[in-house]
N, C-alpha and C positions, 0 to 999 in steps of 0.2 A: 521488588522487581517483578513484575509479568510473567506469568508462567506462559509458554505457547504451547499449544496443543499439539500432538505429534502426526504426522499424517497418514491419511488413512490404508486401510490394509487394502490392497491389490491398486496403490494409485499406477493410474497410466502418465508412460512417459514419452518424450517424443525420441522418433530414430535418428540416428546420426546423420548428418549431414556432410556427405562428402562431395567436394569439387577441386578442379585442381584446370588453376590459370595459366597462361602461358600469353606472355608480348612480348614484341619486337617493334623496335622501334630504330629510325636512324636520323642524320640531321644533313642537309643538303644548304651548306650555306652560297646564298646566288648573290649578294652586295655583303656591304660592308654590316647593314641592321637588317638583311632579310634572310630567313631561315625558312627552306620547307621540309615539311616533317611526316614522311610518308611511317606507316607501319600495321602491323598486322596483329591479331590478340585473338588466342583461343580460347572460348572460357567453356570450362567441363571438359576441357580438351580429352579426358578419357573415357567419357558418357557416361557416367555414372549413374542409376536409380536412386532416386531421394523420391520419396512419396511423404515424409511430416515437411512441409514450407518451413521457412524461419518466420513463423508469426512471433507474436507477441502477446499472448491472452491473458497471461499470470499479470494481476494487480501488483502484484511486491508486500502486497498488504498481510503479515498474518492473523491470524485468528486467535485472540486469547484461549485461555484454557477453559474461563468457565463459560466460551462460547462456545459451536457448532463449527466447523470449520464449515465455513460457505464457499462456494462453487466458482472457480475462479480468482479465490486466491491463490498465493505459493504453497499454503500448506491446505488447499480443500479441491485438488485436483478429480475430477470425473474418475471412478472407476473403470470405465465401459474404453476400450481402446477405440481410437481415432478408424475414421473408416482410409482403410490404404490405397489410397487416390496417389499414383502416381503425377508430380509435377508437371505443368507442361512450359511451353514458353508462353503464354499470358500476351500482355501486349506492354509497350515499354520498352524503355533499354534494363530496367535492373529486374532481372529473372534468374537471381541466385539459386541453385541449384536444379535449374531447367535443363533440358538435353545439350549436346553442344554448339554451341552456336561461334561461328568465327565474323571475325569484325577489322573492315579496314578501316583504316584511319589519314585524311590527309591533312594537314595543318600546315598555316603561313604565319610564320610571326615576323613583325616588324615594328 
């Protein structure tokens, strides 16, 4: 079996990510097949600070033993800590853990 190499001393890791959602939603039914569907959604509803993003950079890949752990797998992470770039809201709707942004919603189904 593969020995993996263990990873290196001072690796950096990322900070936590905290956010916390809040919807409301209700249903106004106006016929027999039609629903409208007003509602409201806070997301970071308590503003939190998150400065590491939820990237994704780790390969999944690890590095054998009788290799080097290389830069960007799970076990050959940068020493050097991340520079602490506060989050912002970017552009898009998916801006997990950006400041808080509230969002209304109206919807018709039929």
């Amino acid at each position: 079996m593969p020995q993996v190499s263990p990873a290196p001393a001072n690796e950096a890791g990322d900070a936590w990510l905290r956010d916390f959602d809040l919807n409301f939603g209700w249903t106004y039914k106006i016929k027999e097949k039609v629903e409208l569907q007003p509602g409201i959604g806070f997301f970071n509803l308590m503003n939190f600070v998150n400065f590491d993003g939820p990237k994704n950079t780790l390969s999944g890949v690890l590095s054998l033993a009788n290799q080097t752990a290389v830069p960007g797998t799970a076990n050959g992470t940068p020493g050097e800590q991340p520079a602490n770039l506060r989050i912002g809201t970017g552009s898009g709707v998916f801006g997990l853990g950006s400041p808080r942004v509230i969002e209304f919603t109206l919807k018709l189904n039929f």
